[in-house]
C-alpha positions in Angstrom: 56.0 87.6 7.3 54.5 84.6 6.6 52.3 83.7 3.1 48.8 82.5 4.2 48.2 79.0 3.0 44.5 77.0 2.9 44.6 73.3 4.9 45.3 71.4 2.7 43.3 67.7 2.8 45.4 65.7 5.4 44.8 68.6 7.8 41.1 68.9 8.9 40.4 71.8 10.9 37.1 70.6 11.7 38.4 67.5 13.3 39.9 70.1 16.2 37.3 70.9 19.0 38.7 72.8 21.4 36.2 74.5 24.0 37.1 77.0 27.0 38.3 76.1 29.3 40.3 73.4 27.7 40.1 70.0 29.2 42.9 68.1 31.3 42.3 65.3 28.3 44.9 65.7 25.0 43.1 66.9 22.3 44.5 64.7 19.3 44.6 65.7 15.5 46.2 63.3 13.5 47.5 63.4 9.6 48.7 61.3 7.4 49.8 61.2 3.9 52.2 58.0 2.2 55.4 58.1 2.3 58.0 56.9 -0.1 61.8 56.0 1.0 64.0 59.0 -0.9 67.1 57.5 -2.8 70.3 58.8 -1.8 71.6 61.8 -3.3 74.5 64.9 -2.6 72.7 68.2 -2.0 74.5 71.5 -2.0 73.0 74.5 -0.8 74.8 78.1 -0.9 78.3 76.1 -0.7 76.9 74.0 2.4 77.4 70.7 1.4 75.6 67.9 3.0 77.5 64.7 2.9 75.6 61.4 2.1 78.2 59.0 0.7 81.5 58.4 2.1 81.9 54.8 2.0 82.9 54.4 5.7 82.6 51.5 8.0 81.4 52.1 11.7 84.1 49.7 13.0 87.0 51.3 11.0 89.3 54.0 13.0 89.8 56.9 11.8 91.5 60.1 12.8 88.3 61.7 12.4 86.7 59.8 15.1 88.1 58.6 18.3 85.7 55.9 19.9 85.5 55.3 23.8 84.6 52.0 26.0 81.6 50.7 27.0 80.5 51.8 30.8 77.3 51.4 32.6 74.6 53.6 34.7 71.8 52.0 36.4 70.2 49.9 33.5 72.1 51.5 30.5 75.3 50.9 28.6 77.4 53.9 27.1 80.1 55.0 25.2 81.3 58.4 24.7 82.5 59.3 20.3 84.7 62.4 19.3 84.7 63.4 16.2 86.6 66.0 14.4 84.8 68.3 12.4 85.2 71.3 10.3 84.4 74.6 11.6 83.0 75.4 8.1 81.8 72.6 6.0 81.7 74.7 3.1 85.4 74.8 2.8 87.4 71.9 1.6 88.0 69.6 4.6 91.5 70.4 4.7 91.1 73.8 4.4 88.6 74.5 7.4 89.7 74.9 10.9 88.8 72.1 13.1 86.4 71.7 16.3 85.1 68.7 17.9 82.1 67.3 18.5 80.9 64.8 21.5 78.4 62.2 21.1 77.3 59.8 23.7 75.5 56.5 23.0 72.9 54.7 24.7 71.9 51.2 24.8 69.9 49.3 27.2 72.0 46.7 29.4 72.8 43.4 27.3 71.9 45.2 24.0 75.8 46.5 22.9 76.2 44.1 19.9 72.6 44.4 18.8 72.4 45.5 15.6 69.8 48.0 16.4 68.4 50.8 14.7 70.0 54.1 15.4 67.9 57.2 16.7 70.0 60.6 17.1 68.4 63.1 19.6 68.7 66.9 19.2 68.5 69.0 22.0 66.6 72.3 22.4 68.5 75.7 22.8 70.2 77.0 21.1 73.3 76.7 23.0 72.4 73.7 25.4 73.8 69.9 25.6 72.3 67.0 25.8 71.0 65.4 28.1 73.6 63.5 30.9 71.7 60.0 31.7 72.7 58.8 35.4 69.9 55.9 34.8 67.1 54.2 32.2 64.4 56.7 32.5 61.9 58.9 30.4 62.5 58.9 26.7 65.9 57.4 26.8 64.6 54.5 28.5 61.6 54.1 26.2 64.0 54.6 23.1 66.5 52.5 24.6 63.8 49.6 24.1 64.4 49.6 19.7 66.8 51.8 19.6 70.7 53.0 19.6 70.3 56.3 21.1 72.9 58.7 20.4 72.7 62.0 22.0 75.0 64.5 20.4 76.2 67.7 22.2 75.6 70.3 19.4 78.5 72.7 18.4 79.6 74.8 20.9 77.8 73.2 23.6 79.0 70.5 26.2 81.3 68.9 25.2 81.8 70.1 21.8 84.4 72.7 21.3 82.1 74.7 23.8 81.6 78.1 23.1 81.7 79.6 27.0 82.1 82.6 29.0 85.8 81.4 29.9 86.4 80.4 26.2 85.0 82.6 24.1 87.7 85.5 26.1 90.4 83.8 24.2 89.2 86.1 21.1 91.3 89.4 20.0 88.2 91.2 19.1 84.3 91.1 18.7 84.4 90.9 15.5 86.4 87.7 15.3 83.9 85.9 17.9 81.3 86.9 15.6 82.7 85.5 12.5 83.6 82.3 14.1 79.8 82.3 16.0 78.2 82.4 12.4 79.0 78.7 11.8 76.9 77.9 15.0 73.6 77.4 13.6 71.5 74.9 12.6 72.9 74.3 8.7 76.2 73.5 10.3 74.5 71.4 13.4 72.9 69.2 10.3 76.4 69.0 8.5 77.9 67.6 12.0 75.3 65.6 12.2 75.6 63.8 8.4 79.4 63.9 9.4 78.7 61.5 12.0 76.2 59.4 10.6 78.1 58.0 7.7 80.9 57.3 10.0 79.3 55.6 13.1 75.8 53.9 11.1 76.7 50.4 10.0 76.4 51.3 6.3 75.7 54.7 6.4 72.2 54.0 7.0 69.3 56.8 7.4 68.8 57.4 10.8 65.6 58.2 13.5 65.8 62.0 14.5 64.4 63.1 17.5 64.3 66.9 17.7 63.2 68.7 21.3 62.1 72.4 20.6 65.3 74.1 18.9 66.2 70.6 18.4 63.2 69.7 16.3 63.9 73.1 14.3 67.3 71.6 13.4 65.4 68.6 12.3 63.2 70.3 10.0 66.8 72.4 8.6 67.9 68.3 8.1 64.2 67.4 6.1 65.6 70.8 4.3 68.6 70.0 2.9 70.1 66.3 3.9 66.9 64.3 3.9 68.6 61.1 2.4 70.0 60.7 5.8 66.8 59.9 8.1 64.6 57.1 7.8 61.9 58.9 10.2 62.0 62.4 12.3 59.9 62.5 15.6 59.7 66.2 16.8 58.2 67.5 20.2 57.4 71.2 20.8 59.8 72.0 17.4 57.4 73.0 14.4 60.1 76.3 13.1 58.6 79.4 11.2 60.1 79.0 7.5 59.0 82.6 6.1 62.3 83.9 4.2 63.7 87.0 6.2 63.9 87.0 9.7 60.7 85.5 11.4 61.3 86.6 14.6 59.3 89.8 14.6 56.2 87.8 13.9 57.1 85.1 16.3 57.4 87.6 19.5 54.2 89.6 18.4 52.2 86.4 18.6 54.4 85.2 21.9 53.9 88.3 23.8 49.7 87.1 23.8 50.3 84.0 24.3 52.5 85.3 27.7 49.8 87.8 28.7 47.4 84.2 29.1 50.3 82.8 30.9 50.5 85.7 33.4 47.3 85.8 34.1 47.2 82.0 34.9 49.8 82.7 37.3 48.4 85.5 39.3 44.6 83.2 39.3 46.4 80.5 40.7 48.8 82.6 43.5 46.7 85.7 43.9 48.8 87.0 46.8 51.8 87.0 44.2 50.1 90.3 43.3 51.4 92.3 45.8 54.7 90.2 46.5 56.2 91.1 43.2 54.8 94.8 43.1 56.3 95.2 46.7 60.1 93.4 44.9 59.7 96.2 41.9 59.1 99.1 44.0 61.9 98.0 46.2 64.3 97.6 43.4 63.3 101.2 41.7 64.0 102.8 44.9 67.5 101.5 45.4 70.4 102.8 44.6 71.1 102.5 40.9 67.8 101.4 40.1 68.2 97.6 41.4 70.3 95.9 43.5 73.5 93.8 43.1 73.8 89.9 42.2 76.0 87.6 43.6 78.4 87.0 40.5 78.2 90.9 40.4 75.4 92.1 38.2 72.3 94.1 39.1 68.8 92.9 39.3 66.5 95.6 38.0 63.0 95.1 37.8 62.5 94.6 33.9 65.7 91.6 34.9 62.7 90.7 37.8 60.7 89.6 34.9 62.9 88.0 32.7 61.9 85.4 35.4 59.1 84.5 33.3 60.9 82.6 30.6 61.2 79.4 32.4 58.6 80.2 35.0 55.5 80.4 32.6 56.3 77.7 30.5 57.0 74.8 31.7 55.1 72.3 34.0 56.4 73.4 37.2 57.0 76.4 36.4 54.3 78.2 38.6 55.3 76.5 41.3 58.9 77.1 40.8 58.6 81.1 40.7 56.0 81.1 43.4 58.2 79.4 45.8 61.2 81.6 45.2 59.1 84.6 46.0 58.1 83.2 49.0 61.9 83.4 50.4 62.3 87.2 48.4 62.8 88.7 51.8 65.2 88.6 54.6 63.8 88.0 57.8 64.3 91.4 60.4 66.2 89.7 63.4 67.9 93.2 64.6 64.8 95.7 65.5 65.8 98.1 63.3 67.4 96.6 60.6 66.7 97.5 57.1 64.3 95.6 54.6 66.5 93.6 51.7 66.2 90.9 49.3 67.6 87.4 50.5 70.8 86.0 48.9 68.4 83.1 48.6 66.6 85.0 46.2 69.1 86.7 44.0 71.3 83.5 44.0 67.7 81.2 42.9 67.1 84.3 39.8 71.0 83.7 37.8 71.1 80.2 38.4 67.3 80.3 36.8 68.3 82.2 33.7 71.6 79.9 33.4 73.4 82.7 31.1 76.5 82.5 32.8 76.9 78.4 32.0 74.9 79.0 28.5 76.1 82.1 27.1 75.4 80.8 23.3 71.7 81.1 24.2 71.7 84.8 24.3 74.3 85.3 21.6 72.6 83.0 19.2 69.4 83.1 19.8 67.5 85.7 17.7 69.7 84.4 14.7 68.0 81.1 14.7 65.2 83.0 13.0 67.0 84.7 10.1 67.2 83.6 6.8 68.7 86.3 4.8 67.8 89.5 7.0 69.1 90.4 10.5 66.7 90.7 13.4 68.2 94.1 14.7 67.0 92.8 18.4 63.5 92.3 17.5 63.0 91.6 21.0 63.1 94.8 22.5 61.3 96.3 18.9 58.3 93.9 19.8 57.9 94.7 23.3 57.8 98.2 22.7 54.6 97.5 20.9 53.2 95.7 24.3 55.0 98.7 26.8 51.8 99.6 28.4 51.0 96.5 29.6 54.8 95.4 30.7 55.9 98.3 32.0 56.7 97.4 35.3 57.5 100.3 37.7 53.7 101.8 35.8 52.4 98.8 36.7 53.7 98.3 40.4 51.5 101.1 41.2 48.5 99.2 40.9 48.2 96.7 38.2 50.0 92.9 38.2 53.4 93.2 37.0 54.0 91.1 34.1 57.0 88.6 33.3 58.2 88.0 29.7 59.2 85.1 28.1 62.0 83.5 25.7 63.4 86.8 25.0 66.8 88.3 24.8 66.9 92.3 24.9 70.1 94.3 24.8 70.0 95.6 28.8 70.4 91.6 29.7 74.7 92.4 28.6 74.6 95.4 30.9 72.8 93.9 34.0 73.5 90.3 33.4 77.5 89.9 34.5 78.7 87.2 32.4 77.3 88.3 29.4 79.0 91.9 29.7 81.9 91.3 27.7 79.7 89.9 25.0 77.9 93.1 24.5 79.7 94.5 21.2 79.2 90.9 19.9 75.6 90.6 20.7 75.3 93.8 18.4 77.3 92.9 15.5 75.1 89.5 15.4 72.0 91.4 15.9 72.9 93.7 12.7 74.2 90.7 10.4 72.5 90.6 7.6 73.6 87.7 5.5 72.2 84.7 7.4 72.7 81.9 5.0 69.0 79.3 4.6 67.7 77.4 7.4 64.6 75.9 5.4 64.3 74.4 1.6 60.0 75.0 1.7 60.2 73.4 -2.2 62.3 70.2 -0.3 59.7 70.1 2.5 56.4 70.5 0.4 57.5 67.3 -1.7 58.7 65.6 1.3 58.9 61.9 1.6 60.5 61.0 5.1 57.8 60.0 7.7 57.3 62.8 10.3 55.5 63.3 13.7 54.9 66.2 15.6 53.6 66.6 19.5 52.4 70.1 19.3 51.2 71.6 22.9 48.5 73.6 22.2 49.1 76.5 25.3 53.0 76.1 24.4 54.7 79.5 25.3 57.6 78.9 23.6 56.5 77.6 19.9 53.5 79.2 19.8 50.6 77.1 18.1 49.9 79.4 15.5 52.6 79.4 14.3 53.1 75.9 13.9 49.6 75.5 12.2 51.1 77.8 9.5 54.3 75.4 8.6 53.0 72.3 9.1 51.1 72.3 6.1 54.2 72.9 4.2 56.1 69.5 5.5 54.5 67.2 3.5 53.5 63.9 5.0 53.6 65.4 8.4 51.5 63.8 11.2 50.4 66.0 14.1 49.6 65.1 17.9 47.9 68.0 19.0 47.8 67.8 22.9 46.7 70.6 25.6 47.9 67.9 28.5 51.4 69.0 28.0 53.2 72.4 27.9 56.6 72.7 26.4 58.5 70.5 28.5 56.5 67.2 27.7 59.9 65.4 26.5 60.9 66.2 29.7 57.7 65.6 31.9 55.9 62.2 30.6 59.0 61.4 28.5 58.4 57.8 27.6 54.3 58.5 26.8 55.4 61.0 24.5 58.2 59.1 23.0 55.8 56.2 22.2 52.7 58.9 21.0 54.9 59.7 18.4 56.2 56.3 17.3 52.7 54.8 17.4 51.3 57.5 14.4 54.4 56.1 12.4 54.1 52.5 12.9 50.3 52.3 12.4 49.7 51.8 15.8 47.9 55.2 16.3 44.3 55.4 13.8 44.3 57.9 10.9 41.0 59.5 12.6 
C-alpha cells in the first residue's frame, strides 16, 4: 500500500538510538529544512474548492456568522461564533443545504482587544468536539500566552449540526444518512475551516493549526489542498498514511503488533489480570445468548470484553483504568446461595468507556477516514482474521491471556452495541462506498513551504510509528519530536510541555541536532 521511499537528507536515521528497554527519557529527532511564506492562491480539487480570498472584515456582521459576548472561566475569556456553512462546498453557496458550525475562542484574561495571532485547534476523532475549557490549563493555557485560540467543533460533532444517535433518526432511509455522512470528512472539515478563517482573521490572515491525532490528519488534508491559509501547523500524535486507495488494511496489519506489545505490558504489569478476565470470558460464553445484557440494552460478549482495549492500552492511564474496573467485575455473594454475576458497576464503566452511544460518528466514519478512492469493505474484521489465533478469546480463555484490541470498529459492534443498532445498514453502505473523493495532494506536500512540527510517540497505539516514518518524508520541511515519554494522549497529559516542544523547533528555540 504504501511506495517505499529512501530518507531523504533532513531525516537522519542514524541520529535515532533507541535501545530495549526504551528509557523514561524522550528520545528527540529533529529536522529541518527552510521554509518560504506561499503567496495566496484558489485551489480546486475534484470540485472542492478551498476559499482563500473573500475580502471580509472580522468585525463586519454577516448572516453567515453570528458572534457571541465575551464571558469568563477561571483565568480565560471566551466567546462562542456560529457560522453557517454549506453542507457541500462544492456546490454553489446558494445551492448547498446549510449546517452550522460552533467555534469557541480563547483568550487569556485582559488579552480580548489584543491583536494577537490566531491558532485554530483540531480535535482528534473522527466524530469528537473540542475540548470544553472550565479553567487556563494544559495547552490552552500555554497557547493562551501568544495566542487567540479558537477551538472549532468539527462538523457533526458538538455543537455543529451534530450528527447523533437522536438526530441522525430523523432520516427516511440508510441510504439518505449515507449520502449526507459523505460530506463529513476531512476535505469538508478543511473547507469549514477556510470558511471561517477569512471571516473571523483580521485580514484573512494564515493561521497556526494545531492538529491532535485525527485532528493533525485534517491538518495535513489543509497542507494538501488550502495551504495559503496557515502560517505554521503544529501536530501531536497525527502523521496520516497518504498511499492512494484505502490505507487502512496496512494500518490495522501494523496496529494489531503494535497491540500484541501493549497486551503484553499489561498482563507484566497486573499478572493476576490473567485469570480475572479469562474467568469474565468463560462466564460470558456460558450465559445465555453468549453474553450478558447492558444497561442501555445491548449485550456484552466476550470479543465486546475486549473492545476494552481501545482506550485501555493506549493512553497514559490507561492500565490503570482497565485494571481497576476489573477489580469491581463481580458482585459480591451476600445471600448464601446466590448466583455469580457481573456488577452493574462493571457493565455501566464498559459503554460509558467506548462512548458510542454520545459519539456515534466515530464508528460510522471511521474506517472512511482512510480511503481515498477505494472502500475499506470493514477492513477491521478482514485484518483481524489474519491475527485469529492469537485473539480468539473463548480459545484463549482456556489457558492463554486473552487479548484486547484496539482503535477498531467491526460489524458485530451494530448488533451488540445498542445505540449503534439502527445504524447497521448504514455502516455497510459506507463500508462498500467506493468513490472516496482525495484526502492528501503528496505533489502539494513534497514541495511544501509552510513550517511544520510533529510530536510523534514512538510506542503510540493509535498512529503507529511506522507508519508515520513512511509520510513524513513526503511533507516537506517537516520537523519531527520523536519522544517514547509520551503515548498518544501527550496533548492531553503534559499539555503545555508539549505545546511549547513543538513551538520551540519553529521558533529556533530547539537546536537543529
Amino acid at each position: 500500500m504504501f511506495a517505499s521511499h529512501a530518507p531523504p537528507s533532513f531525516i537522519n536515521p542514524l541520529r535515532l538510538s533507541l535501545t530495549r528497554p526504551l528509557s523514561s527519557r524522550a528520545v528527540t529527532l529533529i529536522a529541518a529544512t527552510e521554509f518560504h511564506r506561499l503567496r495566496y492562491r484558489r485551489i480546486t480539487v475534484r470540485k472542492v474548492n478551498f476559499m482563500a480570498g473573500d475580502n471580509f472584515n472580522a468585525r463586519d456582521s454577516s448572516p453567515d456568522h453570528v458572534q457571541g459576548k465575551w464571558y469568563s472561566v477561571p483565568e480565560l475569556r471566551l466567546r462562542n461564533h456560529r457560522f453557517t456553512v454549506p453542507l457541500d462546498h462544492s456546490l454553489d453557496h446558494r445551492a448547498s443545504p446549510k449546517i452550522s458550525v460552533f467555534a469557541r475562542e480563547v483568550v487569556s484574561v485582559g488579552k480580548e482587544d489584543q491583536p494577537l495571532p490566531y491558532l485554530l485547534y483540531l480535535q482528534g476523532g473522527p466524530g469528537f468536539e473540542c475540548p470544553r475549557p472550565t479553567e487556563a490549563s494544559g495547552w490552552i493555557q500555554k497557547a493562551c500566552e501568544e495566542f487567540r485560540v479558537i477551538l472549532m467543533d468539527q462538523r457533526g460533532t458538538g455543537l455543529s449540526t451534530p450528527l447523533t444517535a437522536s438526530s441522525m433518526s430523523q432520516f427516511k432511509s440508510a441510504e439518505d444518512l449515507a449520502d449526507y455522512m459523505k460530506h463529513f470528512r476531512a476535505d469538508n472539515i478543511v473547507n469549514d475551516a477556510e470558511f471561517i478563517r477569512v471571516r473571523l482573521v483580521p485580514d484573512a490572515s494564515p493561521w497556526t493549526v494545531l492538529g491532535q491525532s485525527y485532528g493533525g490528519f485534517c491538518a495535513v488534508t489543509y497542507l494538501s489542498f488550502a495551504p495559503q491559509g496557515l502560517k505554521q501547523v503544529l501536530l501531536t500524535g497525527g502523521i496520516p498514511p497518504i498511499g492512494d486507495g484505502c490505507t487502512a488494511d496496512t494500518v490495522y496489519r501494523v496496529c494489531f503488533e503494535q497491540i500484541i506489545l501493549q497486551n503484553e505490558k499489561y498482563y507484566k504489569r497486573y499478572p493476576g489480570d490473567v485469570e480475572v478476565v479469562r474467568e469474565v470470558v468463560n462466564y460470558l460464553t456460558e450465559s445465555e445468548g453468549g453474553g450478558v445484557l447492558l444497561p442501555s440494552g445491548g449485550i456484552l460478549t466476550p470479543r465486546g470484553l475486549q473492545a476494552l482495549g481501545l482506550s485501555g492500552l493506549g493512553t497514559s492511564t490507561g492500565f490503570e483504568r482497565l485494571h481497576y474496573m476489573f477489580e469491581g467485575v463481580w458482585d459480591p455473594v451476600i445471600v448464601p446461595g446466590a448466583p455469580k454475576q457481573i456488577s452493574y458497576y462493571f457493565l455501566n464503566a464498559f459503554e460509558k468507556w467506548l462512548a458510542f452511544d454520545t459519539n456515534p460518528l466515530y464508528a460510522l466514519m471511521h474506517e472512511s477516514i482512510y480511503c481515498q478512492g477505494a472502500s475499506s469493505k470493514w477492513a477491521a474484521r478482514r485484518i483481524r482474521s489474519e491475527y485469529e489465533e492469537k485473539f480468539d478469546a473463548i480459545k484463549a480463555a482456556r489457558g492463554s491471556p486473552v487479548l484486547f484490541t484496539g482503535e477498531m470498529i467491526f460489524p458485530w459492534m451494530f448488533d451488540e452495541i445498542h445505540a449503534l443498532r439502527k445504524f447497521k445498514d448504514v455502516a455497510h453502505i459506507l463500508a462498500e462506498k467506493k468513490d472516496w473523493g482525495p484526502l492528501y495532494d503528496t505533489t502539494t506536500l513534497s514541495n511544501n513551504k509552510v513550517p511544520v512540527a510533529a510530536a510523534v510517540y514512538y510506542d503510540d497505539m493509535f498512529v503507529n510509528f511506522k507508519l508515520v516514518m513512511e509520510t513524513a518524508p513526503q511533507i516537506a520541511g517537516i520537523r519531527l519530536w520523536i519522544t517514547n515519554e509520551f503515548m498518544h494522549s501527550g496533548l492531553r497529559d503534559a499539555g503545555g510541555q508539549v505545546f511549547e516542544h513543538l513551538m520551540g523547533l519553529l521558533n529556533g528555540k530547539k537546536p537543529l541536532f
